[in-house]
N, C-alpha and C positions, 0 to 999 in steps of 0.2 A: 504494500500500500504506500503508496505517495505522496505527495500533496505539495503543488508547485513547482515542479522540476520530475520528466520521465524518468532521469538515468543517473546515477551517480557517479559517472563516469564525466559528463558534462558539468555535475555540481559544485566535485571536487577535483579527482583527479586530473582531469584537463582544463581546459579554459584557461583565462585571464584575471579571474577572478572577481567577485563581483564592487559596487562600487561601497563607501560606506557606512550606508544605512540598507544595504541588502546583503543578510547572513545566510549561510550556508550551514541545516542543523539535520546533523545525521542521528538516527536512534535504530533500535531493533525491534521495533515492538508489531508486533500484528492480532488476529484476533481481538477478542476486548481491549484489550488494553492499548489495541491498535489505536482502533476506536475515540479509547477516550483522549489518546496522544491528541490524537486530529482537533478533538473538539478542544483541546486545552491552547493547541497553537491556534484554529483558528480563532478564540478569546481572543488569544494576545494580540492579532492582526488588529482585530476590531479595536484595539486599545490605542491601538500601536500603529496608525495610519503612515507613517512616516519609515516605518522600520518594514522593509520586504522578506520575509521568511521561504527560503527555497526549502521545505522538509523533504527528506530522503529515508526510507526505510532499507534496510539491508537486512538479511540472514543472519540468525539469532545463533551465538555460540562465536566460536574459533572464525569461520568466515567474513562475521563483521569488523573481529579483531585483527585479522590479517588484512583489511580493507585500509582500516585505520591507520596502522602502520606504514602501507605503502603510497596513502594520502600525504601522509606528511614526510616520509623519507624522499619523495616526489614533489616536494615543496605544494602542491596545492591540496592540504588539509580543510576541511569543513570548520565552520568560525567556535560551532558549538555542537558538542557529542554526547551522546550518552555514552556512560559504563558502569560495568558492576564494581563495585567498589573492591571486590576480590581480584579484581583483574588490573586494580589500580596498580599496586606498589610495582611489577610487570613495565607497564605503560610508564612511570614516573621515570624509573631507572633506566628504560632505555630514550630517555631525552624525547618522548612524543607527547608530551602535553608537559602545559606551559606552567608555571609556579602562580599562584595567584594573591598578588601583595594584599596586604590587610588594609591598605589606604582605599585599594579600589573594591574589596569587598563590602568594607564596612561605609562607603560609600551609600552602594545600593542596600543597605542593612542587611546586610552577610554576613551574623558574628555568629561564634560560636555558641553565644548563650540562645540564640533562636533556634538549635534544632536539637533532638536527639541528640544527647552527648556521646553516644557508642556511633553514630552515624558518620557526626562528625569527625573525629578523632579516625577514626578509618578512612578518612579522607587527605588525614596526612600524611605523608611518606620525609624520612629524614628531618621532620621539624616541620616542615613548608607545606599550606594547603595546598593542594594539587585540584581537590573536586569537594562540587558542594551536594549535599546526599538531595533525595528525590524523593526518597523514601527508605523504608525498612521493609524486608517482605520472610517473617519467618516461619519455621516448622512448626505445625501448629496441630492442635486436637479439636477434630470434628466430634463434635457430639449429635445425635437423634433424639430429640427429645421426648418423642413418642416413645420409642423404647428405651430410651433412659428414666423417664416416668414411671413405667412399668415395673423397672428392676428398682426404682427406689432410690435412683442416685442425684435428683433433681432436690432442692433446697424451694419451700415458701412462694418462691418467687418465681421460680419454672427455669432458675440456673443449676447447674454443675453445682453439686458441694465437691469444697475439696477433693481432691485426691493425692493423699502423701504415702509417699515413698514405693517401692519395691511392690511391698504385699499389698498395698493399697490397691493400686493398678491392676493386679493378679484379682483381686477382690471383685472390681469392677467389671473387671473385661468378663468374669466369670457371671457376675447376677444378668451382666447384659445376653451372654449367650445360655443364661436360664427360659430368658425371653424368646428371642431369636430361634433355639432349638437345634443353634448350629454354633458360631462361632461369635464371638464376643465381638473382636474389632478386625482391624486391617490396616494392613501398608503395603505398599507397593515392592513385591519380590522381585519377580522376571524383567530382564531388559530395558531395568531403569534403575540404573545406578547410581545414578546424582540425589535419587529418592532413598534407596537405600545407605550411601553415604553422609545424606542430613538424619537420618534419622541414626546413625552409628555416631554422627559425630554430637548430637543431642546427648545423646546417653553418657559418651564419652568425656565430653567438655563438663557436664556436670560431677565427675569426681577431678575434675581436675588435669585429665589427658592433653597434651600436645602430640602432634605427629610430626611435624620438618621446626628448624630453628635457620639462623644463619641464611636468612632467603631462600630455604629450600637445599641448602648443600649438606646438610645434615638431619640424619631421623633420629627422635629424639621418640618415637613411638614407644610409651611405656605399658611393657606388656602383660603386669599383672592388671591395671586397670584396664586395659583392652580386652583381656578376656572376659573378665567381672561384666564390661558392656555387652559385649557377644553374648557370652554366653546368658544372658538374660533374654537377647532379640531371641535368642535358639529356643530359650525356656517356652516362651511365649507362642512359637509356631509349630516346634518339634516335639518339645515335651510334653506342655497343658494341653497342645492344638486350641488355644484360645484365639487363634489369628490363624488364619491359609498359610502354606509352606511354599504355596506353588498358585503365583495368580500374579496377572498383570494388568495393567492401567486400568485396559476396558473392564476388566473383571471387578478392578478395586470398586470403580465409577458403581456396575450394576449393583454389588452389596451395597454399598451404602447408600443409594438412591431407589433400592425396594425395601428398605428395612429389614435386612439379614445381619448387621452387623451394628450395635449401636456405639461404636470409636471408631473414628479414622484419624492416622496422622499422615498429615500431608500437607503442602504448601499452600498457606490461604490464599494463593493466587485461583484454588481450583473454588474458592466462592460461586464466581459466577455459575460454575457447573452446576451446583444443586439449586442455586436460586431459579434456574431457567427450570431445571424438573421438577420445581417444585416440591422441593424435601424440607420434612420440616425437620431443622436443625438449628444447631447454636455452633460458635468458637469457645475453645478455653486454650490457653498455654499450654504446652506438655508440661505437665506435673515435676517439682521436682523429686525426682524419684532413689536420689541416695542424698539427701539430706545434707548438702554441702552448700554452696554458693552456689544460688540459682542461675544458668544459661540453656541457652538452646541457638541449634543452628539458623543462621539467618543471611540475609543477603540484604544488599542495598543497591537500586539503580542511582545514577549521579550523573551530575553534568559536567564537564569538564570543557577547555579550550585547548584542543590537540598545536600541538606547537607551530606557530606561522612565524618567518622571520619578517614578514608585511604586516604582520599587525599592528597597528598602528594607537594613538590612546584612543582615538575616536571610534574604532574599531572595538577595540577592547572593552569599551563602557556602552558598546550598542548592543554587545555583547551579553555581556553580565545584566544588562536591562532584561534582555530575552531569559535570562538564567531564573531575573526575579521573577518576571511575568509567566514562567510557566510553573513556579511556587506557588505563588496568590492562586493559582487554579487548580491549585491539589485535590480540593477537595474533589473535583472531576475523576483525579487519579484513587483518592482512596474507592471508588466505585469498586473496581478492581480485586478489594480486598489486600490492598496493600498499606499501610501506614505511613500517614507524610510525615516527613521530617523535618518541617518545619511550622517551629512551634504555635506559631499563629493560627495556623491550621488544626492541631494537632490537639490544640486546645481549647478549639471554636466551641461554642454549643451545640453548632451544628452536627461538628463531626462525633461530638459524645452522644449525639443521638443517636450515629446510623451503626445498625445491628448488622452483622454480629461485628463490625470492624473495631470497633469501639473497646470490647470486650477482651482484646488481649495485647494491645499497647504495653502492658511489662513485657511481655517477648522482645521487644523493638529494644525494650530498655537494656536486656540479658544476654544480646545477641552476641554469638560465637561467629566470627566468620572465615573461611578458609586459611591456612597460612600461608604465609607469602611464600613464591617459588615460580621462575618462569613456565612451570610447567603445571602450575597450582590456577584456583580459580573458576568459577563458572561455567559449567560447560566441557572443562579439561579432561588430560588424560588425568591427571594427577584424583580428580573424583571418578573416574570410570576405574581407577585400579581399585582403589579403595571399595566404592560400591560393588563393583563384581564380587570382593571378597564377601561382601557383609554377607550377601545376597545368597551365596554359597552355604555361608554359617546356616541361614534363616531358611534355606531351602532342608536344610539334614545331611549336604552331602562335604562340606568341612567341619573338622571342628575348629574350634576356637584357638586353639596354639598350631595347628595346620595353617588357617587364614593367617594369622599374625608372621609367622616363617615367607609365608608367600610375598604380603604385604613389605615385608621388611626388603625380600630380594627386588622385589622387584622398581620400588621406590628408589632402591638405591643406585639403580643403574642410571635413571633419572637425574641423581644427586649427584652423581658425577659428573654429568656431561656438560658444557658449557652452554651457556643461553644461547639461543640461535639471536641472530640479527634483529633486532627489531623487539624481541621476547615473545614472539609470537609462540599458541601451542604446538607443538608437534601433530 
């Protein structure tokens, strides 16, 4: 999807570039979230008569980020980008997006105390803001409230009562599949490994696990908490069968939008999915489940200025105008089921009213997010080794010190190899 310009080939990497008060804003997004992209720039147009917006959409993953890269190693980069903030420290270190002075952020009111502090703070690499967050979008607990009702797990008010710890979870997932007759909850096993990896590294980050240090040239993966995580996901689908061993996406989708399973964990980005079938459900946080410093896996879209030696200050501040102006219309973006990060937003009346988004903002607060490593990130190999592993555990056919032996070899060939050109993935 597009909007103002076919090709991105005309937008950025070739041409002349445009004059300036006409920017050039590359993003990934399609689907909903396409969508609401669209309607958040075209606001800003309307705002913003004076300022021309060429949008470009590209291929979600590695393809956008090899795009980026040869934008600006090609000198004609796009004015304003989107990225994952996982994919930042990557980007920062190989010289493709620009350092952003605190004269000119705090300018357009760009400070830190207006967003998400974990959003923020992710946004910096080396000391220096690099990107301003967009949002928080983390792993989260679908709840069914009809059959959560039923099992008893619903409080007064028709929310989630707690759920602490270990056996807590074990407790729930079981009164829900007292209902159901089948299986309590669900995650995503087969051939989705960036799902099985947020939810490994959920479990993981809350006792306190790291896996790379050192930009990714060393694992630092500790593997008595590793297994303690695993072998919990394993408890959960191999042991109890409280969750499928063996099910993928469309599978996850049909359980919990017929009422076979009353938990799902999965990325609130899949809101829209049950809103449109019409499932009556709630959010809650994944529980913290070993009683430490609460986190969970999360991710953040962000804006950045990919690096131009022509940008100019007028350039620059047409710029970060468009960076603010598609803030001010988050609310459009929390549609999506993602949390804005910026706090005007975040803390509107508005936005505390709309369900379920509203409802697990400490996630946004908690968030864990990839470690840094040119081969780490969003979409990467570095979450495809990992997820295949979990995946394995959760299926019955590794165990728990098998996966961690695998993980460890094969991370570490990764770990040695030198960043490719640019830091793009493999």
């Amino acid at each position: 999807m597009t909007a103002g310009c076919g090709s991105p080939i005309a937008a950025g990497i070739a041409g002349t570039g445009p004059d300036a008060t006409s920017l050039t804003y590359w993003n990934l997004f399609t689907g909903g979230d396409g969508i609401n992209m669209v309607a958040m720039t075209d606001r800003f147009r309307a705002r913003h008569p004076n300022v021309h917006v060429d949008a470009v959409t590209l291929a979600w993953g590695t393809p956008y980020y090899t795009k980026l890269a040869l934008a600006v190693i090609g000198d004609r980069p796009p004015d304003v980008a989107i990225t994952h903030l996982s994919r930042l420290p990557t980007l920062a270190e190989g010289n493709l997006v620009e350092p952003l002075r605190p004269a000119d952020l705090a300018a357009h009111g760009l400070t830190g105390d207006r967003f998400t502090a974990a959003a923020w703070r992710k946004g910096q690499v080396g000391g220096a803001q690099y990107a301003v967050p967009l949002d928080t979008h983390p792993f989260v607990m679908f709840y069914r409230t009809d059959v959560c009702a039923k099992a008893g797990l619903l409080d007064g008010s028709g929310k989630l009562k707690p759920i602490e710890g270990t056996d807590g979870l074990v407790a729930a997932l079981s009164a829900c599949a007292k209902v159901t007759g089948g299986y309590g909850g669900v995650v995503n096993v087969n051939a989705d490994p960036a799902t099985c990896w947020r939810w490994f590294d959920t479990l993981y980050g809350q006792l306190g696990g790291q896996v790379l240090a050192d930009n990714g040239t060393r694992i630092v993966l500790d593997e008595a908490k590793a297994e303690k995580a695993l072998s919990f996901a394993r408890e959960l689908t191999v042991r109890r069968k409280l969750m499928p061993s063996n099910i993928d996406g469309s599978g996850v989708t049909q359980l919990f939008a017929s009422g076979k399973v009353g938990l799902l964990f999965d990325g609130e980005w899949q809101i829209p999915t049950y809103q449109g079938a019409k499932t009556p459900f709630s959010v809650a946080p994944v529980p913290n489940l070993f009683g430490g410093t609460y986190h969970c896996f999360a991710d953040s879209h962000a804006l950045i200025l990919p690096r131009n030696g022509r940008r100019d200050a007028r350039r620059r501040d047409a710029s970060l105008t468009l960076v603010r102006g598609l803030l001010d219309n988050s609310l459009i973006w929390a549609k999506g089921g993602h949390i804005p990060a910026f706090r005007e937003v975040q803390d509107s009346a508005t936005f505390r009213r709309m369900e379920p988004q509203s409802q697990y903002v400490p996630a946004a607060k908690a968030a864990i997010y990839d470690p840094a490593g040119w081969y780490s990130g969003a979409g990467s190999d570095f979450e495809n080794i990992m997820g295949f592993a979990v995946s394995a555990v959760e299926a019955g056919q590794l165990h728990p010190a098998a996966a961690i032996a695998q993980l460890r070899r094969k991370l570490a060939d990764y770990a040695s190899r030198p960043a490719p050109v640019g830091g793009t993935n493999s």
